[in-house]
C-alpha positions, 0 to 999 in steps of 0.5 A: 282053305287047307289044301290036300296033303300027300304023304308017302314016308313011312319012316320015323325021321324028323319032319322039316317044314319048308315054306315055298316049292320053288328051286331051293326048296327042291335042292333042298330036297336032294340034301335031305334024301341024303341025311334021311330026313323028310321035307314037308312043303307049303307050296303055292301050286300042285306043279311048284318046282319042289312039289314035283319032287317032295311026295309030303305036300301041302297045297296052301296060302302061307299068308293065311295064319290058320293054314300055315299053323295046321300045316306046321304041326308035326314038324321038328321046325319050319324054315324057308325057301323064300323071306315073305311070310308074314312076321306076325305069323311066324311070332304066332308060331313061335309062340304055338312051340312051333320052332320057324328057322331063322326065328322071326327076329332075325328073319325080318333083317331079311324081309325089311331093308330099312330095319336091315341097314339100321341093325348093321349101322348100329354094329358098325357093318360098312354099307352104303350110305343110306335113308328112309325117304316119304318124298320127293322133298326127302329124296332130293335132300338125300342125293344133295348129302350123298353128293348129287344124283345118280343114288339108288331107291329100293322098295324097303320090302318085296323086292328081288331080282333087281324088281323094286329097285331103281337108279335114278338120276334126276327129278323126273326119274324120282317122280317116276318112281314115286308114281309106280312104287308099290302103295304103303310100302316105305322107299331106301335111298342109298348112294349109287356105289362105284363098285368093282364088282359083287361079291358073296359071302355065305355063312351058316349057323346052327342054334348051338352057335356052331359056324361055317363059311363059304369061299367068298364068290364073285357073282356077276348081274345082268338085269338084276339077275344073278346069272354067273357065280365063280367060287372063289372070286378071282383075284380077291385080296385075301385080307378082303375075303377073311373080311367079307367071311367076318362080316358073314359070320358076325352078322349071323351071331348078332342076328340069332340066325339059324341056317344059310345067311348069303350077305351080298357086296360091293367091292368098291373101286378104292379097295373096301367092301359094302354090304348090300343085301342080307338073305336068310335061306340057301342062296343062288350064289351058293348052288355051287357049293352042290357040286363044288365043295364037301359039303352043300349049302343045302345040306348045311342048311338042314343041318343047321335048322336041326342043329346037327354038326355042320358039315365041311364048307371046303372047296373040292377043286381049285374053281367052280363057276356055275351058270344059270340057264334062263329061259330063251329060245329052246321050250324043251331043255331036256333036248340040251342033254345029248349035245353038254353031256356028252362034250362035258362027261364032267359038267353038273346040270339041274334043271328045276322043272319050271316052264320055260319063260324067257328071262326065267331061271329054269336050272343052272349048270356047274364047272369046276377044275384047274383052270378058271378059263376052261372052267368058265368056258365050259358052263358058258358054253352049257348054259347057252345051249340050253337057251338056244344062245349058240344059234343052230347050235353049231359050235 
């Protein structure tokens, strides 16, 4: 069932309809207040992150055909604060005259790894070596052609934040996994790459073929989980970054995409750059681009889905590092206000308005300046007193 929609707006401007309520599609929000263009949401819950924030919501099931049809009417497009909606129904809509931006064609390199890693195989994109695999059988035959266990299996759908993948090494990991993988969902065994660290490359593209890129970032995992980004990557060969900004920026043309396009690499320890997964919406390895550079990642974004001039992607200052508050000991965040901001008058904090669970992204805080030390030092520092990391709080 469709569920209620508010709508306070009184001016005519052009509706975007975001699929999703969580932190990107309230970033979102704050990009579109600026440009003077309303947001309407398909959220999943009244108190959705974005939901709090967007007064045009719809309460809904974005996986049944006829909500998300009635609630995209009236909108100039749709796009996205996550990749899962259904790439039947985003067809369906595109052949309503409804415009889904990214287009279902290009969406599903985001949604399907296996059909990702085939496209860039075919456009000659350096990725890792890689198969799509039934089997026990087939698994160890992959790991004998990439030269033996550890490798790499990935759910080829659903999977983010390091959930549905897995490092085995050896028979007894792969019938582990085989054993609690989703049921019906095809498994990609991927060599286990010898990386340096994990590089991003964020690119935007509007449907007139208007391109931006990003500095290409550094972005640090634990877990699974993105938890630091440092823009630029330190110490990154120059003729690499204009590398990882080519792939970024050809990987959209050739794909027809529309909006942010975050292409996720491994910087190999012998000096080369793999892609390791494709993202077709603003991402968490640009949020920086909020505080640090002249024009968002989100605004961009809608510019782009309108197919508005795209905005400057420069930096603002020599560094940024934005750090990303997950949930820990400290159920009040607003608590941490009085002791960062008054430390760091300049510090940028966003907090999403999710419950505090651990291990959960609840906001995230952003330096920047002259020196990458005193940078980093201080949104450390800031991120760890909201999860209550500093013990009694005693510096």
């Amino acid at each position: 069932m469709l569920g209620e929609r508010r709508s306070l707006c009184a001016v005519e401007t052009p509706v975007v309809g975001v699929v999703g309520a969580g932190q990107l599609a309230r970033m979102m929000q704050q990009a579109a207040i600026g440009l003077g263009v309303s947001l309407r949401l398909l959220a999943e819950a009244a108190d959705s992150s974005a939901a709090q924030v967007v007064p045009d919501t719809t309460v809904g099931d974005y996986t049944d055909l006829d909500t998300l049809a009635a609630w995209a009417a009236g909108c100039a497009v749709v796009t996205f604060d996550h990749e899962h909606v259904p790439t039947a129904h985003l067809e369906r809509l595109s052949a309503d005259g409804h415009l889904p931006r990214p287009g279902p064609a290009a969406l599903v390199h985001a949604q399907d790894k296996a059909i990702m890693r085939a496209r860039l195989s075919t456009l000659d994109i350096p990725c890792p070596r890689h198969a799509v695999v039934d089997g026990a059988a087939a698994v160890r035959e992959f790991a004998a052609a990439a030269g033996g266990f550890p490798i790499v299996l990935k759910t080829t759908r659903g999977g983010y934040d390091g959930k549905g993948v897995w490092v085995v090494e050896d028979d007894a990991d792969v019938r582990r996994v085989l054993a609690t993988a989703p049921a019906g969902v095809a498994l990609l065994a991927e060599e286990k790459v010898d990386f340096r660290r994990e590089l991003s490359a964020l690119a935007v593209r509007s449907p007139s073929g208007q391109q931006a890129a990003y500095p290409v970032v550094e972005s640090t995992q634990r877990d699974g989980v993105c938890v630091e980004v440092t823009a630029p990557a330190p110490g990154l060969d120059p003729d690499l970054a204009r590398q990882a900004q080519r792939i970024a920026m050809r990987v959209a043309a050739e794909l027809d995409v529309t909006g942010v396009l975050a292409v996720e690499l491994f910087e190999t320890t012998d000096g080369r750059i793999l892609v390791n997964e494709l993202a077709m919406r603003p991402h968490n390895t640009g949020h920086w681009s909020i505080d640090g550079a002249v024009t968002s990642q989100f605004e961009n974004h809608l510019r782009a889905v309108l197919d508005l001039p795209l905005g400057d992607p420069t930096a603002r200052a020599p560094w940024s590092v934005m750090v990303n508050i997950l949930g820990g000991s400290v159920p009040t965040l607003y608590d941490g206000y009085p002791h960062v901001q008054a430390r760091d008058p300049r510090l940028r904090v966003h907090l999403y308005g999710k419950e505090v669970r651990a291990g959960r992204k609840v906001g995230h805080v952003t330096a920047y300046g002259d020196d990458l030390g005193d940078v980093r030092a201080r949104a450390r520092h800031a991120a760890a007193w909201f999860e209550g990391g500093l013990g009694n709080h005693s510096e």
